[in-house]
C-alpha positions in Angstrom: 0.0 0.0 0.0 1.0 3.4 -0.5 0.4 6.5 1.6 -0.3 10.1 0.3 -2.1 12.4 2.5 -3.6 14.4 -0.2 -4.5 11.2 -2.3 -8.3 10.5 -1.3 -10.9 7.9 -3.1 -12.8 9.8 -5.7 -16.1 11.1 -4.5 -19.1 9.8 -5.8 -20.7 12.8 -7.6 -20.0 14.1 -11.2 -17.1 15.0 -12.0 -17.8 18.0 -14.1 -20.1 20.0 -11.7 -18.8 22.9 -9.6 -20.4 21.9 -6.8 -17.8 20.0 -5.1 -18.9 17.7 -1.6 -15.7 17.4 1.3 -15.8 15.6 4.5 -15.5 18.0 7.4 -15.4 14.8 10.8 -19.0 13.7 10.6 -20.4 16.3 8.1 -20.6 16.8 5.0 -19.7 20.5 3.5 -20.4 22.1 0.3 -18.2 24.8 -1.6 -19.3 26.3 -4.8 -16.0 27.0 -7.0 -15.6 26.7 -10.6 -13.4 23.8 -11.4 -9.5 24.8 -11.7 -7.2 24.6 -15.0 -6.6 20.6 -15.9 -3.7 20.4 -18.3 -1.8 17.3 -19.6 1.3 16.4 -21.8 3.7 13.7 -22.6 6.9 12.9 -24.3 7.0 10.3 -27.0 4.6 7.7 -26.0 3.4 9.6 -24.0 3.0 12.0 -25.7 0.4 10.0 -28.2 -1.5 9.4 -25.0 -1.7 12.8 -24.1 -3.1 13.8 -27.8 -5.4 11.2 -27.2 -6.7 12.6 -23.6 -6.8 16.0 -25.0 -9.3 14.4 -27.9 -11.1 12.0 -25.7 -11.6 14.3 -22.6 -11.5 17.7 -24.4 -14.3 19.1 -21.8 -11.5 18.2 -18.9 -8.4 19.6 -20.0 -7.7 23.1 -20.7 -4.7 22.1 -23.2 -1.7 20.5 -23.4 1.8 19.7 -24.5 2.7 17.3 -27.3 6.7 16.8 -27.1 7.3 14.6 -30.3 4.0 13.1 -30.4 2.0 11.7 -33.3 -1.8 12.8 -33.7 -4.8 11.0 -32.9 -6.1 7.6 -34.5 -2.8 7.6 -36.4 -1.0 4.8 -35.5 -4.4 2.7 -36.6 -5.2 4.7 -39.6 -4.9 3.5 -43.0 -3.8 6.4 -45.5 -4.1 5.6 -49.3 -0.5 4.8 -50.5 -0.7 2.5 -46.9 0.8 -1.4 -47.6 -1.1 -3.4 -45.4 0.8 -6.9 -44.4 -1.2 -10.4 -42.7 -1.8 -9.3 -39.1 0.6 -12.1 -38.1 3.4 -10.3 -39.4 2.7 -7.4 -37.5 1.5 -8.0 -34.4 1.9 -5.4 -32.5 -1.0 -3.2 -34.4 -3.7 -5.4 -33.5 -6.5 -3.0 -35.1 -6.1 -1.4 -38.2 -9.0 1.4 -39.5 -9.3 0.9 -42.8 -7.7 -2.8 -43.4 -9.9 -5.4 -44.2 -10.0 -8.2 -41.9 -6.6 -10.0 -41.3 -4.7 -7.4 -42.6 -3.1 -4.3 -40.3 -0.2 -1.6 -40.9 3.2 -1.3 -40.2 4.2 -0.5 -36.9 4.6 3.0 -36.6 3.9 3.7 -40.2 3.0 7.4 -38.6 5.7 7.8 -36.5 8.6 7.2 -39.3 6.3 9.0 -41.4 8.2 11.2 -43.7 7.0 15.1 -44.4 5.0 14.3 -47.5 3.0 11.5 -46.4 -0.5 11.8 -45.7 0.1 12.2 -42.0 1.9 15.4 -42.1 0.6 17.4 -45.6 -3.6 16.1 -45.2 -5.0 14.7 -41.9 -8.4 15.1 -43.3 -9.0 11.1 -42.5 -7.9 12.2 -39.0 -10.2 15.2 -38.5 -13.2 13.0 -40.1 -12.9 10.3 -37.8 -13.0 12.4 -34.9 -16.0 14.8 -36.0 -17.3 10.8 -36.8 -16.5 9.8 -33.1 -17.5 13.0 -31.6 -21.2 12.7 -33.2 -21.3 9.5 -31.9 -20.6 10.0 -28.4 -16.8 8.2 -28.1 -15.1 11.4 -27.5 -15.9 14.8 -25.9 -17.9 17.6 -27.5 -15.6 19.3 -30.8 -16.3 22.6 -29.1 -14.5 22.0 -26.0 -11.7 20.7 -28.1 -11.8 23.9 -29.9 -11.1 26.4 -27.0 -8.0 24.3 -26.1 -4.8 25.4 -26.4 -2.1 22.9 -27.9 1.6 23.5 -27.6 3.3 20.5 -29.7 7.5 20.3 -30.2 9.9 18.7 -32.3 13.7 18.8 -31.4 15.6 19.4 -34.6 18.0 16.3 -33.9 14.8 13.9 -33.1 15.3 10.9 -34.4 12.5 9.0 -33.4 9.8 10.8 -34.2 10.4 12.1 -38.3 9.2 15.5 -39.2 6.0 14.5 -41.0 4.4 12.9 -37.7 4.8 15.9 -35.4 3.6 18.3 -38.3 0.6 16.1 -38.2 0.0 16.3 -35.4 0.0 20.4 -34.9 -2.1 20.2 -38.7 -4.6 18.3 -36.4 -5.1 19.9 -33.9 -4.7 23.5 -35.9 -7.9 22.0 -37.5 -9.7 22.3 -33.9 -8.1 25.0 -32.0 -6.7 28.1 -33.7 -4.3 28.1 -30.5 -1.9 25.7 -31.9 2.0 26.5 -31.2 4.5 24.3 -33.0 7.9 24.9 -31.9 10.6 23.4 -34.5 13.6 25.5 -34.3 15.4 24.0 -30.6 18.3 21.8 -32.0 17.8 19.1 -29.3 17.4 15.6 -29.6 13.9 12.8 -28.6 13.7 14.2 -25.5 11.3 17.1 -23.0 14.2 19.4 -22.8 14.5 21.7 -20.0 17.1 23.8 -17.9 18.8 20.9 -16.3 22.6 19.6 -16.5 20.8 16.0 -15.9 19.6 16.2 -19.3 22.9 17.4 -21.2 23.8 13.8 -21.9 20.3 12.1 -22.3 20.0 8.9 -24.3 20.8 10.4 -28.2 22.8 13.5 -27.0 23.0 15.5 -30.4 22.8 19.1 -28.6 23.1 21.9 -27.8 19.3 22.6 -26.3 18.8 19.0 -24.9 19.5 21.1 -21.2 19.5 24.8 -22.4 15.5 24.9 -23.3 12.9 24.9 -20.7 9.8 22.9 -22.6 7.9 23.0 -19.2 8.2 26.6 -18.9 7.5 26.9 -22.5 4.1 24.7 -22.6 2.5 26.1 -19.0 3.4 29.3 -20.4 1.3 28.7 -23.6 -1.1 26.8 -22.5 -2.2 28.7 -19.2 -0.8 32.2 -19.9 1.8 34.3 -18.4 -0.2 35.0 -15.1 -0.7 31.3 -14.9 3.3 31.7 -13.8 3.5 35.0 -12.5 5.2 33.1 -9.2 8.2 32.3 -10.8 10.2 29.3 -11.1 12.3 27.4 -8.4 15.2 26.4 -9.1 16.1 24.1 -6.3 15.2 21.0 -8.0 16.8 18.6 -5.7 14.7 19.7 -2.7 11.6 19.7 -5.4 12.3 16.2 -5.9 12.5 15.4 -2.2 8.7 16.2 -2.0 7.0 13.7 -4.7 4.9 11.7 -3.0 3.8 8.4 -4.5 -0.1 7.3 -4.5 -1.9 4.7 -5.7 -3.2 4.4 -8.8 -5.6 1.4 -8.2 -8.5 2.7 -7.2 -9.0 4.7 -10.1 -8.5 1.5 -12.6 -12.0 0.7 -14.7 -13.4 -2.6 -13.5 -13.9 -3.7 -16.9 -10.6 -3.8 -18.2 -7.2 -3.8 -16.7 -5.3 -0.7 -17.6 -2.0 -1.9 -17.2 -0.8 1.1 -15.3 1.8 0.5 -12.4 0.6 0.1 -9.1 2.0 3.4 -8.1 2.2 7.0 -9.4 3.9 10.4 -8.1 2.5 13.8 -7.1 4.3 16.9 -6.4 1.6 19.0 -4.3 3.2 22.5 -3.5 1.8 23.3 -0.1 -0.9 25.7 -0.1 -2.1 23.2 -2.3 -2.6 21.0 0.6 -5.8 22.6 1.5 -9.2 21.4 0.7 -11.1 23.8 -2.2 -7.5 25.6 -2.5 -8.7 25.5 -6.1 -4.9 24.7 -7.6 -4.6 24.1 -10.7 -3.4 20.9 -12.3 -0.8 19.7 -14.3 0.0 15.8 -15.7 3.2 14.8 -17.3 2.9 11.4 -19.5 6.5 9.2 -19.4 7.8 7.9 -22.5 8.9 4.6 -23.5 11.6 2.4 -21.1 9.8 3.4 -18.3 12.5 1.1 -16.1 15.2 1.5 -17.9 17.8 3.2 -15.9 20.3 6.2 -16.9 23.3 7.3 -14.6 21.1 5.0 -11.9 17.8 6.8 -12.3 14.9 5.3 -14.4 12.9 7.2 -17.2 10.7 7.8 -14.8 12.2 9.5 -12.3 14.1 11.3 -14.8 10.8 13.4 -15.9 9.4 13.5 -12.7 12.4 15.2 -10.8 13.9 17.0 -13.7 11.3 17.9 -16.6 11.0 21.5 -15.3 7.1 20.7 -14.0 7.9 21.5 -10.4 10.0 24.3 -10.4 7.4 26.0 -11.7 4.2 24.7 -9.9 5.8 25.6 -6.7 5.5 29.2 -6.6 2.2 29.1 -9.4 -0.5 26.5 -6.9 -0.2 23.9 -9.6 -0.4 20.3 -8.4 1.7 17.7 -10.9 0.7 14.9 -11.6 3.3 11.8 -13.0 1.4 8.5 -13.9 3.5 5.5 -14.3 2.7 2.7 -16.0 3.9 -1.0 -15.6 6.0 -3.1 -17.7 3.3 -5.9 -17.9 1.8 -7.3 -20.9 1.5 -9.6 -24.1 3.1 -6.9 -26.4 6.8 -5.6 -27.3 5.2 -1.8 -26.3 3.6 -2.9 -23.2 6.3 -4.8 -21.6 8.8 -1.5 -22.1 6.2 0.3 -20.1 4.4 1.9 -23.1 0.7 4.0 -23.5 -1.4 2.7 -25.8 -1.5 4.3 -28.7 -1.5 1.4 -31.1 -5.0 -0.1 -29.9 -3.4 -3.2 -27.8 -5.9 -2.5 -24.6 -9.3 -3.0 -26.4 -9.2 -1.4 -30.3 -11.6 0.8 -31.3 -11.5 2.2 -28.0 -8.0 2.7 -26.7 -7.9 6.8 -27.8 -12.0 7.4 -27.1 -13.3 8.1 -23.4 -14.2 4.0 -22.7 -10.5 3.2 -23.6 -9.0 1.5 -20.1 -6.2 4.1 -19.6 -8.4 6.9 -21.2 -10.9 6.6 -18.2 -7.8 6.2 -15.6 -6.4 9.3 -16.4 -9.2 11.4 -16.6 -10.1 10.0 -13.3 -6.6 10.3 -11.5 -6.6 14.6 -13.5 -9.9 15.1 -11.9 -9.2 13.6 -8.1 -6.3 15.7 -8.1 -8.4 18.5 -9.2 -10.5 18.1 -6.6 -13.3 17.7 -8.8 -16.3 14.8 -7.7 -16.6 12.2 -10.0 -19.0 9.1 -10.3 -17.4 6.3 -8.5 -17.8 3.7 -10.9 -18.2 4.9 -13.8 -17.1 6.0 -16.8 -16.7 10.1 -16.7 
């Protein structure tokens, strides 16, 4: 079991309403407030999931961060100059949209997508299949998705995710949300690059911004405005790190499908934030790929969640971060690294709408932190 003071069961109203029910000893109390600023974003894999959240959950989240990320429903999609092969020869896209039965993609056809494939110069299949999924329920209202606001980056020296997927991914959400910023010009490499020697040397060092450019500055900034960080940052992140917290992640797992998430998660809860209805805003970070791997005897991990730049700034700015893990079990290559879903391996159709198993547990885990009631139960 795992302890975190702040980390209560959800409560069992809606998680949407302002209205928002705390137990006060044997009373209940009721504060009207509206609910605070949910953000999300992710690196790589994570990345994909957090395009998908933003999609799926639009109403929840205020915007987010895409570092080297490929849009939504790509992985799955088939575009016209597509070769499909026999599902057996590739496994690990167990759905494909647009194949006919027994017959899938490449994996990550979108993700070594090049800039003049489909992906990157026309996502129309993209934007239809969400209008498509929002009409029919699967995803979020198109409006909320419209007042978002979508910062998506691309280090120069990436050389895991090509040019064409990231550009597809700001054309898609640019089709939404005219407050799409796509930052291209930092010559760093697949990484979240921020202001931290940690970083200099990370994995595919091909410089010089890998520890020179504060992404988390960069997307809070963005997506929540300057006044959103009017507090400054703190640059102690040693002492920063000292105050993650770990919680459990359990309780917010569907009962109808196992999520694969890790037993445990971090939070990093500055301390006015501490206080019930302080109204803080919220913040998730998604880990990439490797979650376990370990570099200079920390994992990926704890890389991001102690040096990504998050809590320096959420310190002084009441923002509560939130780091999701996932586990490292699983039939598939992807799953067994410690991957997000992004290729449909936790249930198809589903894996990128809002009754997609890690879909649901993130949305529940952004609005418990949140401080936002939600149906115990059931899907939000």
């Amino acid at each position: 079991a795992y302890f975190c003071r702040y980390c209560r069961l959800p409560d069992p109203l809606d998680p949407l309403v302002a209205e928002m029910r705390m137990q006060h000893g044997g009373g209940i109390a009721y504060t009207r407030r509206l609910p605070p600023k949910i953000s999300v974003s992710g690196l790589s894999s994570g990345a994909d999931a957090a395009a998908q959240l933003l999609v799926a959950y639009s109403a929840l989240f205020a915007g987010g961060g895409i570092f080297a990320g490929q849009p939504w429903h790509c992985a799955v999609q088939r575009f016209p100059q597509d070769l499909m092969r026999p599902l057996i020869e590739s496994p690990n896209v167990p759905y494909c949209d647009g194949c006919p039965e027994g017959f899938t993609l490449k994996y990550d056809h979108c993700k070594n997508a090049p800039i003049d494939h489909a992906v990157g110069a026309n996502v129309s299949l993209l934007v239809a299949e969400a209008r498509a999924a929002a009409a029919a329920g699967a995803i979020d209202t198109l409006a909320s998705l419209e007042r978002q606001r979508v910062f998506v980056y691309r280090g120069l020296n990436d050389t895991t995710y090509n040019k064409g997927s990231v550009q597809g991914t700001a054309n898609f959400f640019a089709n939404f949300t005219p407050a799409t910023h796509f930052v291209t010009h930092v010559q760093s490499a697949h990484l979240l690059p921020a202001i931290e020697p940690y970083l200099c040397f990370w994995q595919e060092w091909s410089g010089p911004d890998n520890c020179t450019y504060d992404g988390a500055g960069a997307a809070l900034r963005w997506i929540h405005g300057d006044a959103a960080l009017a507090g400054g940052r703190n640059d102690d992140t040693n002492a920063l790190a000292k105050r993650l917290q770990p919680f459990d992640q359990r309780p917010f797992f569907p009962s109808t499908a196992d999520p694969l998430l890790d037993d445990r998660g971090l939070v990093f809860v500055p301390a006015p934030c501490s206080l019930p209805a302080a109204g803080c805003a919220v913040h998730m970070f998604l880990h990439g790929c490797g979650v376990d791997e370990s570099w200079y005897n920390k994992t990926n991990f704890e890389v991001y969640s102690e040096f990504a730049g998050f809590n320096n700034w959420a310190d002084r700015n009441r923002m509560i971060v939130v780091y999701p893990k996932m586990s490292t079990r699983g039939k598939y290559t992807q799953q067994q690294s410690g991957c997000w879903d992004g290729y449909g391996q936790t249930g198809g159709l589903d894996y990128d709408r809002k009754a997609g198993s890690q879909m649901q547990t993130l949305a529940r885990i952004a609005s418990h932190f949140a401080r936002l009631p939600m149906e115990a139960g059931e899907r939000l």
